[in-house]
mmJSON file of the N, C-alpha and C atoms, coordinates in Angstrom:
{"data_MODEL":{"atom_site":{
"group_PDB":["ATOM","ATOM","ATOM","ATOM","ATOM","ATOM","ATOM","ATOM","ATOM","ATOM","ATOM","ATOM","ATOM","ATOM","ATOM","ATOM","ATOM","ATOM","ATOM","ATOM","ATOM","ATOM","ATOM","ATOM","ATOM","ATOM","ATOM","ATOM","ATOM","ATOM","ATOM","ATOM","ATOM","ATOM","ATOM","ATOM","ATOM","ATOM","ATOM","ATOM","ATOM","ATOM","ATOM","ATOM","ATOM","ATOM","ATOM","ATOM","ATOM","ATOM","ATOM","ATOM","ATOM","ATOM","ATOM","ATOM","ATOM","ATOM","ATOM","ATOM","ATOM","ATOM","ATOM","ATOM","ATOM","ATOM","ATOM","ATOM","ATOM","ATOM","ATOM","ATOM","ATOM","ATOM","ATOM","ATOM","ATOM","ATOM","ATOM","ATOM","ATOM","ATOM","ATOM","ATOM","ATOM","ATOM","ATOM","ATOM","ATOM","ATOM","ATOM","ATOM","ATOM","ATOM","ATOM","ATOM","ATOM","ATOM","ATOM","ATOM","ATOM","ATOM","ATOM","ATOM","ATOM","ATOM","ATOM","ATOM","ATOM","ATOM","ATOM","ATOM","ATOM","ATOM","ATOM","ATOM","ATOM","ATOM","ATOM","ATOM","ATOM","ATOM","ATOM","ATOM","ATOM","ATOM","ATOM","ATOM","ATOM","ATOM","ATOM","ATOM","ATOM","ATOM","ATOM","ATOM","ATOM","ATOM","ATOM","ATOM","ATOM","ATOM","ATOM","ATOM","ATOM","ATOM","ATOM","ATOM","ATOM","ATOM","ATOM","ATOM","ATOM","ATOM","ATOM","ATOM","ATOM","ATOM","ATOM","ATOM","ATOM","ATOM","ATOM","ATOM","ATOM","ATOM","ATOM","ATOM","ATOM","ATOM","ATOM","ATOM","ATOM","ATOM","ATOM","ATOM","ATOM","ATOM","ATOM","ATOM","ATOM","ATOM","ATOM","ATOM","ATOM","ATOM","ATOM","ATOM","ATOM","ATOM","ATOM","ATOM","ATOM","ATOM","ATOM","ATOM","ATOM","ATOM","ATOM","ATOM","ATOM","ATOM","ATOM","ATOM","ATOM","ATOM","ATOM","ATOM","ATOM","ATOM","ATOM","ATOM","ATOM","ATOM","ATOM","ATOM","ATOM","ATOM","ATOM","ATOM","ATOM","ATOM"],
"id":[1,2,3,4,5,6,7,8,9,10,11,12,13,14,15,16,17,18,19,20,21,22,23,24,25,26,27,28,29,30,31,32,33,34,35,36,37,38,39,40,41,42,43,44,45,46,47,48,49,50,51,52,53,54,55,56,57,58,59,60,61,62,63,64,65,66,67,68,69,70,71,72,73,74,75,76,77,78,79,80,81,82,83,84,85,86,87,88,89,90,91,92,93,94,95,96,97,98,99,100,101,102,103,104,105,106,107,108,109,110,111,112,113,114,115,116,117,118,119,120,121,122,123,124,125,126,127,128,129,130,131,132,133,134,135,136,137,138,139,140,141,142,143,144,145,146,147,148,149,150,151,152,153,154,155,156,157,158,159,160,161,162,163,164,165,166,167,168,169,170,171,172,173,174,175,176,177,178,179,180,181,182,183,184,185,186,187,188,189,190,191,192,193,194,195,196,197,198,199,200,201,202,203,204,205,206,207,208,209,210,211,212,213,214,215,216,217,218,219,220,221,222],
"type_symbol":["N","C","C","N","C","C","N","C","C","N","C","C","N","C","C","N","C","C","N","C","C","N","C","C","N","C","C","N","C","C","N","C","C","N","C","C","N","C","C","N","C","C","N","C","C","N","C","C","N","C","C","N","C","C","N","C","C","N","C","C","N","C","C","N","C","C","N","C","C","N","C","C","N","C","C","N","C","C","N","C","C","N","C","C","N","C","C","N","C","C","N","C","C","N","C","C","N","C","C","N","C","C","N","C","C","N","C","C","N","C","C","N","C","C","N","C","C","N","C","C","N","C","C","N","C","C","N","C","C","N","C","C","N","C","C","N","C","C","N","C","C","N","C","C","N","C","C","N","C","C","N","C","C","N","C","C","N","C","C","N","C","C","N","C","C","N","C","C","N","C","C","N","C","C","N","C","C","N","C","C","N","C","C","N","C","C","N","C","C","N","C","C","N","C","C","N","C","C","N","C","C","N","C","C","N","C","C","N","C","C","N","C","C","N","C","C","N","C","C","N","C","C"],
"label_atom_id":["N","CA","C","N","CA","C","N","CA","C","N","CA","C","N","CA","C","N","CA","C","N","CA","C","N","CA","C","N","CA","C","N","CA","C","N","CA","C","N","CA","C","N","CA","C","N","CA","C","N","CA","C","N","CA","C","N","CA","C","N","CA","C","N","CA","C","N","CA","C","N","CA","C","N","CA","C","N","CA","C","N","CA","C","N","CA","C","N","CA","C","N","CA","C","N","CA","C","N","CA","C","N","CA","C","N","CA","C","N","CA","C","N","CA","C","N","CA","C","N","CA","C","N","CA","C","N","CA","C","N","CA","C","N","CA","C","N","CA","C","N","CA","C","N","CA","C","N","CA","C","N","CA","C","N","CA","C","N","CA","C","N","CA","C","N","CA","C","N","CA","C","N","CA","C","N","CA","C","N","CA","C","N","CA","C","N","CA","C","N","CA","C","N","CA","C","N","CA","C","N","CA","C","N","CA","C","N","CA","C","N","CA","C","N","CA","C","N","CA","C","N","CA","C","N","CA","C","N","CA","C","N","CA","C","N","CA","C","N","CA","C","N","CA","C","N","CA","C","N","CA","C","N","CA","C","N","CA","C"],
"label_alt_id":[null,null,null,null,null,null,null,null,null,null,null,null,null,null,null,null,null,null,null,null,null,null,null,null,null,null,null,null,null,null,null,null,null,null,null,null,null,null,null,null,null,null,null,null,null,null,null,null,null,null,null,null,null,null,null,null,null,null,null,null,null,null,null,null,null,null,null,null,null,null,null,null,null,null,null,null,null,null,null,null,null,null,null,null,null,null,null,null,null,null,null,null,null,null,null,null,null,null,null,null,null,null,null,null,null,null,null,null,null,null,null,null,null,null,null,null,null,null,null,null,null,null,null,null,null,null,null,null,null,null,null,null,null,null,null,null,null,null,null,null,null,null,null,null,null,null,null,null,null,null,null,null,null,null,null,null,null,null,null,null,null,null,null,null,null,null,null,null,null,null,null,null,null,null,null,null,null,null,null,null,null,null,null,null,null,null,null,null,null,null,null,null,null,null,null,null,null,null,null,null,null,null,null,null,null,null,null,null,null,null,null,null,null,null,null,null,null,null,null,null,null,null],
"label_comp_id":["UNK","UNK","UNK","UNK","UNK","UNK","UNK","UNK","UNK","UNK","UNK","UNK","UNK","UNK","UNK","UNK","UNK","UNK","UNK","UNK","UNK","UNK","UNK","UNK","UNK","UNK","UNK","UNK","UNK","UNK","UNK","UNK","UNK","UNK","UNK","UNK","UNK","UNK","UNK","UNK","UNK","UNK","UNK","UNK","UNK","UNK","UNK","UNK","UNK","UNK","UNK","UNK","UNK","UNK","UNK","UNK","UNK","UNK","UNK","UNK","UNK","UNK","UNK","UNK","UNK","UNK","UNK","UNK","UNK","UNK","UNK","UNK","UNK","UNK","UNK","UNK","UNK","UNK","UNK","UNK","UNK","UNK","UNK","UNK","UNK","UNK","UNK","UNK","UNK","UNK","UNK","UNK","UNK","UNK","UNK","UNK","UNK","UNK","UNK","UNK","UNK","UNK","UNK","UNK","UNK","UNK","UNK","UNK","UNK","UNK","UNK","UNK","UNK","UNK","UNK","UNK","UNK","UNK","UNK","UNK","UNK","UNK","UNK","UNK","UNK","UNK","UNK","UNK","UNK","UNK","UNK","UNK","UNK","UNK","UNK","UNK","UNK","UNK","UNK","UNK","UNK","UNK","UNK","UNK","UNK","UNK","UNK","UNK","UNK","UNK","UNK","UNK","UNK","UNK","UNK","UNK","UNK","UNK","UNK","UNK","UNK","UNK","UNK","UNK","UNK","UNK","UNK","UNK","UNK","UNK","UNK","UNK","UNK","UNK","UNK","UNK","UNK","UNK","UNK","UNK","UNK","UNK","UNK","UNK","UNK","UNK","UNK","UNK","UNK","UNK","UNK","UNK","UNK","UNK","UNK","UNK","UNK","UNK","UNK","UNK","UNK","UNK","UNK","UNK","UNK","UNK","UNK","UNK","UNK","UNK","UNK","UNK","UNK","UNK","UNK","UNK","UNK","UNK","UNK","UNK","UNK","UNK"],
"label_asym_id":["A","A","A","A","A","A","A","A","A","A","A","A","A","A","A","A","A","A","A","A","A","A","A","A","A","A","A","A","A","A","A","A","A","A","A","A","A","A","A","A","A","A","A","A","A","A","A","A","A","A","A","A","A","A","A","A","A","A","A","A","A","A","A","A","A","A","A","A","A","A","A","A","A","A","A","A","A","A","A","A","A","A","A","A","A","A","A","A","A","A","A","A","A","A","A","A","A","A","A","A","A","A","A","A","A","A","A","A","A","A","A","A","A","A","A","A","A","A","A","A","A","A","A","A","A","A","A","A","A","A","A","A","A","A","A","A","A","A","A","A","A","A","A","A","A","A","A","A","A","A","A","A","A","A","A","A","A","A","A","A","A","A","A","A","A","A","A","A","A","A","A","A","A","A","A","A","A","A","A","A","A","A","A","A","A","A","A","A","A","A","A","A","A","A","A","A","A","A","A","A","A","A","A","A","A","A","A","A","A","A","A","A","A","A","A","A","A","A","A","A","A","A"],
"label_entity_id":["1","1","1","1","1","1","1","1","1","1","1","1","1","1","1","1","1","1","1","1","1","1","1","1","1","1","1","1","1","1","1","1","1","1","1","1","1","1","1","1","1","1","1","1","1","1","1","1","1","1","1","1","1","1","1","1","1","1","1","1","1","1","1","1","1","1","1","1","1","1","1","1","1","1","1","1","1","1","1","1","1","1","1","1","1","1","1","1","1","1","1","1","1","1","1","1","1","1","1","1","1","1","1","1","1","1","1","1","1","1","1","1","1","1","1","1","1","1","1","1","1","1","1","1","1","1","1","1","1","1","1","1","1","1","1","1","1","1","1","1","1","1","1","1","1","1","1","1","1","1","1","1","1","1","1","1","1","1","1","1","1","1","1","1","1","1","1","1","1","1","1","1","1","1","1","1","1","1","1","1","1","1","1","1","1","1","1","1","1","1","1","1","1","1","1","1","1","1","1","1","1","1","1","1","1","1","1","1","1","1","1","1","1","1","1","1","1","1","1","1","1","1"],
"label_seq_id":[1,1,1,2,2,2,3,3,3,4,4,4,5,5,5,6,6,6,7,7,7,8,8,8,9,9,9,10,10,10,11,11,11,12,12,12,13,13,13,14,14,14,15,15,15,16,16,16,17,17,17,18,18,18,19,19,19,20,20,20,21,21,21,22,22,22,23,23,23,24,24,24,25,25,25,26,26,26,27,27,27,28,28,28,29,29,29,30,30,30,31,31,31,32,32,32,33,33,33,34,34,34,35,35,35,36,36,36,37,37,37,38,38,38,39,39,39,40,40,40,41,41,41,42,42,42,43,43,43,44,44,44,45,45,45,46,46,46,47,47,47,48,48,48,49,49,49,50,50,50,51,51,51,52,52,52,53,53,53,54,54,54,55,55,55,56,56,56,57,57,57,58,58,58,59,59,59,60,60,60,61,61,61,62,62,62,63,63,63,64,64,64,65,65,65,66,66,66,67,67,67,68,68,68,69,69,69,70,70,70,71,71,71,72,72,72,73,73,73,74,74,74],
"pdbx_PDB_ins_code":[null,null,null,null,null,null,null,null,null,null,null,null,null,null,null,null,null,null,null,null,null,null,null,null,null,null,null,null,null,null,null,null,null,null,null,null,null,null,null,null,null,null,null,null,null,null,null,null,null,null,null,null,null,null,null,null,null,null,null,null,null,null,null,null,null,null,null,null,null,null,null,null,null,null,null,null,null,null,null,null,null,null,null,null,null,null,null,null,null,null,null,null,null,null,null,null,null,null,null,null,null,null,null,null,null,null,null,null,null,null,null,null,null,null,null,null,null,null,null,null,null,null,null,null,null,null,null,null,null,null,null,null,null,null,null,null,null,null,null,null,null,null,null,null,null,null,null,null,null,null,null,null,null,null,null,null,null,null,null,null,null,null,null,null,null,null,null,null,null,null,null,null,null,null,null,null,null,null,null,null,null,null,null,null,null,null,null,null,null,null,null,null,null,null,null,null,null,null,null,null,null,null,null,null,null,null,null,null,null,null,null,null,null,null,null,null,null,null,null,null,null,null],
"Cartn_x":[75.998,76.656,78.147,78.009,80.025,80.457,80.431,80.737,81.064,80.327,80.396,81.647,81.873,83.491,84.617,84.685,85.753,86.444,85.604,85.995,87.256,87.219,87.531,89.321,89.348,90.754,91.78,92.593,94.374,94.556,95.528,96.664,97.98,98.243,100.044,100.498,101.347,102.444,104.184,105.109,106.322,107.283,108.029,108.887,109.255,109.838,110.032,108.675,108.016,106.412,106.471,106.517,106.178,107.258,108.609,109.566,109.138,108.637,108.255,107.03,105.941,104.962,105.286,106.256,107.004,107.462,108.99,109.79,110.026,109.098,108.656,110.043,109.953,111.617,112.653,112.729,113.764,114.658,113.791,114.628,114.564,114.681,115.005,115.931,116.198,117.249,118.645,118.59,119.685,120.812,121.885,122.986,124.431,125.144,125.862,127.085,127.374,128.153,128.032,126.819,126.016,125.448,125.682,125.328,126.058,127.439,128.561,128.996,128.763,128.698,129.669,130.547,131.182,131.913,133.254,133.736,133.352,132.516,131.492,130.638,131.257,130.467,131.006,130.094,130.267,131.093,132.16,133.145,132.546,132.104,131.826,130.532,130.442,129.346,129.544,128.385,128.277,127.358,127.215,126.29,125.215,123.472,122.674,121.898,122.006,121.016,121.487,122.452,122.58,121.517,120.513,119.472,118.863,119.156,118.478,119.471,120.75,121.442,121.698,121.37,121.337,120.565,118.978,117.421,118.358,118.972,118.87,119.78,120.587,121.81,121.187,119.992,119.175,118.684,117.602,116.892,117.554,118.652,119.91,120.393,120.358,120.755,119.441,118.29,117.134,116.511,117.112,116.687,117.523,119.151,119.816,119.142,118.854,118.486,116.968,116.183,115.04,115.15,116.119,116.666,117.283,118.303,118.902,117.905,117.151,116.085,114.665,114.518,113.998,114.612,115.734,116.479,116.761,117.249,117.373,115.56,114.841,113.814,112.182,112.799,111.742,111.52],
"Cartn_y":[96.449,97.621,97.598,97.152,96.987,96.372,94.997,93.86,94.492,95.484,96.288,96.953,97.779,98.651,97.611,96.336,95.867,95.409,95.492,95.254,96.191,97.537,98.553,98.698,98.004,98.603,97.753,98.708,98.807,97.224,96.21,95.504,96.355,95.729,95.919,95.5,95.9,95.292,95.514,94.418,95.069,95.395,96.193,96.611,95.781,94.256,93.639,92.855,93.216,92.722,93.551,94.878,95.933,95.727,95.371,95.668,94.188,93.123,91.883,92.424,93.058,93.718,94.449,95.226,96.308,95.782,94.991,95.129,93.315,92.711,90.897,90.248,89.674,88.62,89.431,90.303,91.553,91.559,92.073,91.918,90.568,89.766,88.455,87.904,88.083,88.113,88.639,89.678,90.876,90.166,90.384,90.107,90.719,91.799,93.076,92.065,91.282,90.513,90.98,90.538,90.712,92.27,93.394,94.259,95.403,94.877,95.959,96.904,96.894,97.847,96.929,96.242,95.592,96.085,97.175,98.101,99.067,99.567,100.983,101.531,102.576,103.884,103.239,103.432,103.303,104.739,104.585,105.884,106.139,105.331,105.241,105.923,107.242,107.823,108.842,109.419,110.444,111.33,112.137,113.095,112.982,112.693,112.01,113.734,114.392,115.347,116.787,116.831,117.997,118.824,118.806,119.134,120.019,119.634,120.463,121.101,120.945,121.683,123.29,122.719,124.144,124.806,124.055,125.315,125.424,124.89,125.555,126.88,126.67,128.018,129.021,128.916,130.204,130.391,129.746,130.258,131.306,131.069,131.913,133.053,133.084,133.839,134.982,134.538,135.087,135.802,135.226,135.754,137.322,136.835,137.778,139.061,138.74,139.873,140.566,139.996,140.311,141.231,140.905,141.339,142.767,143.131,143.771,145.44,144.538,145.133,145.888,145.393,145.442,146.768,146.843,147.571,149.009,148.717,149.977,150.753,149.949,150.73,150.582,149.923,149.819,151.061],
"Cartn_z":[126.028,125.511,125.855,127.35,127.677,126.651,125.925,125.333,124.15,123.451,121.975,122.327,123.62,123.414,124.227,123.929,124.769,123.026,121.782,120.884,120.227,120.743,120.15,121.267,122.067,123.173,122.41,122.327,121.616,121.936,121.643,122.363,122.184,123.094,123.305,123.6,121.971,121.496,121.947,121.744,122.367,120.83,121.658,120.403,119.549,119.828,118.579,117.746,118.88,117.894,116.727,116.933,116.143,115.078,115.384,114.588,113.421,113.93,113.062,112.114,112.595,111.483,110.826,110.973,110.094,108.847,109.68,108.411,108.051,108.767,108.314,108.698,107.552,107.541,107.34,106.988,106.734,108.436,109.393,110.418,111.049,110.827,111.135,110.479,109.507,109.063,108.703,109.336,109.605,110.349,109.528,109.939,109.761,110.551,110.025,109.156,109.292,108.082,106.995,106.827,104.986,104.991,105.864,105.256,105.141,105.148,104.676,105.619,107.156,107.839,109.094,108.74,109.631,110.393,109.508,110.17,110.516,110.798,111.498,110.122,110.05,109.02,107.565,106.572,105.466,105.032,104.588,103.896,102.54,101.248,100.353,99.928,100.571,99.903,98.911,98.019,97.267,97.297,96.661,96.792,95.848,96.058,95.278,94.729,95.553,95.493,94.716,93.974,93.185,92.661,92.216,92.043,93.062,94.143,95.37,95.526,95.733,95.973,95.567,93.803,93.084,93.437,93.547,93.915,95.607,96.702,97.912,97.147,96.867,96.821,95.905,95.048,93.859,95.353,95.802,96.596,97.856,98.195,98.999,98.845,97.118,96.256,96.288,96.057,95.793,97.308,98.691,99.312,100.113,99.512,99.782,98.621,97.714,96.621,97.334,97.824,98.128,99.499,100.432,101.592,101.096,99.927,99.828,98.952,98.333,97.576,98.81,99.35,101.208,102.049,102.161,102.665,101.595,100.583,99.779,99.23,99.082,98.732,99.775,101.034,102.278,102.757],
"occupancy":[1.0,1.0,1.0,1.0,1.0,1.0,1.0,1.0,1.0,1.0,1.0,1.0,1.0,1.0,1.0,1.0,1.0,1.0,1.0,1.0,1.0,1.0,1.0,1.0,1.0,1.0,1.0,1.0,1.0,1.0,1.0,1.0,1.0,1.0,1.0,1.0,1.0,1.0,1.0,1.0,1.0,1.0,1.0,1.0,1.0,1.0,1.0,1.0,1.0,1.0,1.0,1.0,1.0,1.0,1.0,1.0,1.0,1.0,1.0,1.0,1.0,1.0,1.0,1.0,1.0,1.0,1.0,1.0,1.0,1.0,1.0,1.0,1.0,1.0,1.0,1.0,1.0,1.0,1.0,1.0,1.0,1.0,1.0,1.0,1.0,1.0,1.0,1.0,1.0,1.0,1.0,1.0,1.0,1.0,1.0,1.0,1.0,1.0,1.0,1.0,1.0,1.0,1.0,1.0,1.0,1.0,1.0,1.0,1.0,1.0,1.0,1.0,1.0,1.0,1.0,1.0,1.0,1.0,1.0,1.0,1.0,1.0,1.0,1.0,1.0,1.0,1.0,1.0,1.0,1.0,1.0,1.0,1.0,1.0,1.0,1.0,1.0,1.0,1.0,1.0,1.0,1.0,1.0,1.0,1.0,1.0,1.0,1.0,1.0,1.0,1.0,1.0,1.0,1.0,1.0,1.0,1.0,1.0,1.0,1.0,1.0,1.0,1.0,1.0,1.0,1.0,1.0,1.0,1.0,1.0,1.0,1.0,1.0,1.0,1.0,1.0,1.0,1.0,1.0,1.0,1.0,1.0,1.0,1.0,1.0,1.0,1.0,1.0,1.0,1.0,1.0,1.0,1.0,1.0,1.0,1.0,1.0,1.0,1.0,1.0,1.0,1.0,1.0,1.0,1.0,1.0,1.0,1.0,1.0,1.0,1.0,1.0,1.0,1.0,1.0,1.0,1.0,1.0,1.0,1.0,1.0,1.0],
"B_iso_or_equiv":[0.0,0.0,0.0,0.0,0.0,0.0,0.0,0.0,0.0,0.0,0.0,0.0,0.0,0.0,0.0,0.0,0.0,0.0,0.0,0.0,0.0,0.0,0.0,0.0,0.0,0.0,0.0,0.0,0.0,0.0,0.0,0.0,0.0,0.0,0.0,0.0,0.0,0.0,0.0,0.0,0.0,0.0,0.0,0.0,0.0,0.0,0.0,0.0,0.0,0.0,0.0,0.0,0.0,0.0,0.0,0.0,0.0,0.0,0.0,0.0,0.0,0.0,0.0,0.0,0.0,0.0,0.0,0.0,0.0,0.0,0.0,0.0,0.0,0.0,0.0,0.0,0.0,0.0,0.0,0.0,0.0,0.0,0.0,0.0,0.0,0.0,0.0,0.0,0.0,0.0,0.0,0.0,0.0,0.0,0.0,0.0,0.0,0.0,0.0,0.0,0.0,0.0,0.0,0.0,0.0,0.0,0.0,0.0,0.0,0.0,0.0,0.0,0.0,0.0,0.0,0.0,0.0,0.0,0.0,0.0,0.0,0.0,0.0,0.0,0.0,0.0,0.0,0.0,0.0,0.0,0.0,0.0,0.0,0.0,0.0,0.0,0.0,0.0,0.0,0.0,0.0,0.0,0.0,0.0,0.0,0.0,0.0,0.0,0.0,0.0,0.0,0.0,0.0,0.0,0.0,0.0,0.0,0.0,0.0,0.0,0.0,0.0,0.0,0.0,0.0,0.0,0.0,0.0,0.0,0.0,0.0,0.0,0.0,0.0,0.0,0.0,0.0,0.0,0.0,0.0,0.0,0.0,0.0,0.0,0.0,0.0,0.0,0.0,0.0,0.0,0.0,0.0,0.0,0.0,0.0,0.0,0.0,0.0,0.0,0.0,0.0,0.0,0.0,0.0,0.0,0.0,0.0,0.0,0.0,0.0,0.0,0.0,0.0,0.0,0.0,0.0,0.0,0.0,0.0,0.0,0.0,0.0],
"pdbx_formal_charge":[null,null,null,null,null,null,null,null,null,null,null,null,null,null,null,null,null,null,null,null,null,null,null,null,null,null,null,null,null,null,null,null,null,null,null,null,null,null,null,null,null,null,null,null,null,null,null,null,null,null,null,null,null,null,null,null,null,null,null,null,null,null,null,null,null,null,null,null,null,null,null,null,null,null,null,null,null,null,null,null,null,null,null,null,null,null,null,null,null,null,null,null,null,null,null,null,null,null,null,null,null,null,null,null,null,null,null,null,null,null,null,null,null,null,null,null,null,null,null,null,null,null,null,null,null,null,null,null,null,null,null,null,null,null,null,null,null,null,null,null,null,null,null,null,null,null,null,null,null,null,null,null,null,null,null,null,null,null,null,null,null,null,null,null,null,null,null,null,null,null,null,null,null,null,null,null,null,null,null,null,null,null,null,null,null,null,null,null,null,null,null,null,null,null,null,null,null,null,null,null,null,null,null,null,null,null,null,null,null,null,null,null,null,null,null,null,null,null,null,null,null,null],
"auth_seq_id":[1,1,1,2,2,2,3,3,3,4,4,4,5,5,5,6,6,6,7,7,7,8,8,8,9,9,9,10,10,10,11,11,11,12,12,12,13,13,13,14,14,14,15,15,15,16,16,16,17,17,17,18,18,18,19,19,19,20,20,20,21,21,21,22,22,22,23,23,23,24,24,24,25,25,25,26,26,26,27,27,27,28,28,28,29,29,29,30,30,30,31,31,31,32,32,32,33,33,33,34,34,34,35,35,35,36,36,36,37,37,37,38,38,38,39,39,39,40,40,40,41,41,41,42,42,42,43,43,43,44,44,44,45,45,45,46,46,46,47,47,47,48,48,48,49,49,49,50,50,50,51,51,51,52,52,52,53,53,53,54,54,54,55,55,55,56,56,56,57,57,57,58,58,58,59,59,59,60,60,60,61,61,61,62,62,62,63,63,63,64,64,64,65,65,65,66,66,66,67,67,67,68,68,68,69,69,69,70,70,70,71,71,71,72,72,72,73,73,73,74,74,74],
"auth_comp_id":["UNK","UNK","UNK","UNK","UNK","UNK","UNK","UNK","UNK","UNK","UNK","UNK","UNK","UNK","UNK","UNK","UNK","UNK","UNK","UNK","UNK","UNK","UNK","UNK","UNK","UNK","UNK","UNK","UNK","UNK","UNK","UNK","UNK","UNK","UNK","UNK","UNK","UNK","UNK","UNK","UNK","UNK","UNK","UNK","UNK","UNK","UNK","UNK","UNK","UNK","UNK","UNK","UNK","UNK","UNK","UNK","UNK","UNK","UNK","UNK","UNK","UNK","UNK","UNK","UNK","UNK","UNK","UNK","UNK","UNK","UNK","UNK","UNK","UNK","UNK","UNK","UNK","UNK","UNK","UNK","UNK","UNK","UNK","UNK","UNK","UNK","UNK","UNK","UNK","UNK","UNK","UNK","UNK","UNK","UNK","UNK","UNK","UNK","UNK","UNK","UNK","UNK","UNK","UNK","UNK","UNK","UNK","UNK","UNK","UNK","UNK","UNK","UNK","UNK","UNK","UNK","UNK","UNK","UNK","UNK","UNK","UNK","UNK","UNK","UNK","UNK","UNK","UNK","UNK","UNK","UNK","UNK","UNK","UNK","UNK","UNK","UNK","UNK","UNK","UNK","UNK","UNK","UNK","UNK","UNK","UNK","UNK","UNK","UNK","UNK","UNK","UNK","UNK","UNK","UNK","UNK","UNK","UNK","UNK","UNK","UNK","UNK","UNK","UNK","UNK","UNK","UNK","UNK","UNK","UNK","UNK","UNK","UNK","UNK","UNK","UNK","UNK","UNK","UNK","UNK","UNK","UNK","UNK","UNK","UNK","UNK","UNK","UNK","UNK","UNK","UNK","UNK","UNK","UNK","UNK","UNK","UNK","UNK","UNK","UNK","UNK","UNK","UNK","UNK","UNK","UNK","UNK","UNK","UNK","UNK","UNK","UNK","UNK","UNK","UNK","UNK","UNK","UNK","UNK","UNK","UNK","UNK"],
"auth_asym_id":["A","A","A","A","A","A","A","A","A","A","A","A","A","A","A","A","A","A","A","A","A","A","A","A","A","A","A","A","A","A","A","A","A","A","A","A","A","A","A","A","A","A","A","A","A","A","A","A","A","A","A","A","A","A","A","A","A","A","A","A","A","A","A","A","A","A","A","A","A","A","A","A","A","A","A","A","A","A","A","A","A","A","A","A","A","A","A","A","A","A","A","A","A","A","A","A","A","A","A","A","A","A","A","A","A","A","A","A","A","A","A","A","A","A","A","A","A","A","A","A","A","A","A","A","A","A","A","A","A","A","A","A","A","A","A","A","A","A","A","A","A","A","A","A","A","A","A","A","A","A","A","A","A","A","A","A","A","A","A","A","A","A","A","A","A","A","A","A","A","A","A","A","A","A","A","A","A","A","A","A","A","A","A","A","A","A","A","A","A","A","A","A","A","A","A","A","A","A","A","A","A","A","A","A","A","A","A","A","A","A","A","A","A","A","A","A","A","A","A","A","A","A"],
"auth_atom_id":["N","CA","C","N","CA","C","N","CA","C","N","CA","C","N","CA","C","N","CA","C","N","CA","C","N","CA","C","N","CA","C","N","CA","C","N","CA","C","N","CA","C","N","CA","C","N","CA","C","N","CA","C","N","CA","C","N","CA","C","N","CA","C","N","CA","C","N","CA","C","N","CA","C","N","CA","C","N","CA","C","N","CA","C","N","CA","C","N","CA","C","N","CA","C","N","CA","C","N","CA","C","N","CA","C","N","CA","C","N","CA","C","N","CA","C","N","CA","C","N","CA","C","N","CA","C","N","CA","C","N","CA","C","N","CA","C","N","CA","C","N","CA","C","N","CA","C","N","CA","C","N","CA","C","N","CA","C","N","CA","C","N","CA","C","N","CA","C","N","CA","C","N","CA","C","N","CA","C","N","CA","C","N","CA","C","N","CA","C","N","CA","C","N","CA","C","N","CA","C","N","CA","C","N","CA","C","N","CA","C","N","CA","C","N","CA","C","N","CA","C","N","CA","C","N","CA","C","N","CA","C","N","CA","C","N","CA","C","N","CA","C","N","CA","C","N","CA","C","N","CA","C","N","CA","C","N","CA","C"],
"pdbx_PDB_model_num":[1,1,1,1,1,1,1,1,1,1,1,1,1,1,1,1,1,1,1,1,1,1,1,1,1,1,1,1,1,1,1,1,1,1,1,1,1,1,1,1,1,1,1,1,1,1,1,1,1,1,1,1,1,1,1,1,1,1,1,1,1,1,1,1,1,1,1,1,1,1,1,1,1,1,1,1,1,1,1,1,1,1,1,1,1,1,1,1,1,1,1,1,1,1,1,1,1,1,1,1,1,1,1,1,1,1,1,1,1,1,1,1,1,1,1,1,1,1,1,1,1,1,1,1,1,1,1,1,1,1,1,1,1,1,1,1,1,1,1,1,1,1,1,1,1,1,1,1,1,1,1,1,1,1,1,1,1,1,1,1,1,1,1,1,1,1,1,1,1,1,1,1,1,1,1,1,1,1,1,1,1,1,1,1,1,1,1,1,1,1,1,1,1,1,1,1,1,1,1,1,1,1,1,1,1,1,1,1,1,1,1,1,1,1,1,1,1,1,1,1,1,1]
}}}
């Protein structure tokens, strides 16, 4: 019966074990040369998410109205 649960205990693993099952040859091959990040922070961003942006600010909109609507007829 011991022999049946010695099947079942974890190994452990070290962090770059884990980081090799993860992300494979990907991090083995990492090299900040080739990935644009030589001089620190990438400056070159934009904004992907307009879409959310609009529903966060209705929803802002909608909660100040609900708040205000709350108060005058609570």
């Amino acid at each position: 019966m011991a022999d049946a649960d010695d099947q079942f205990k974890k190994v452990k693993t070290s962090g770059n074990d884990k980081k090799k099952e993860k992300y494979g040859d990907d991090a083995n091959n990492f090299n900040v040369k080739n990935s644009g990040i030589e001089n620190g922070i990438v400056r070159s961003r934009k904004m992907t998410d307009v879409l959310m942006l609009i529903l966060f600010f209705a929803f802002i909109v909608a909660m100040g109205f609900c708040t205000s609507y709350g108060f005058k007829n609570g």
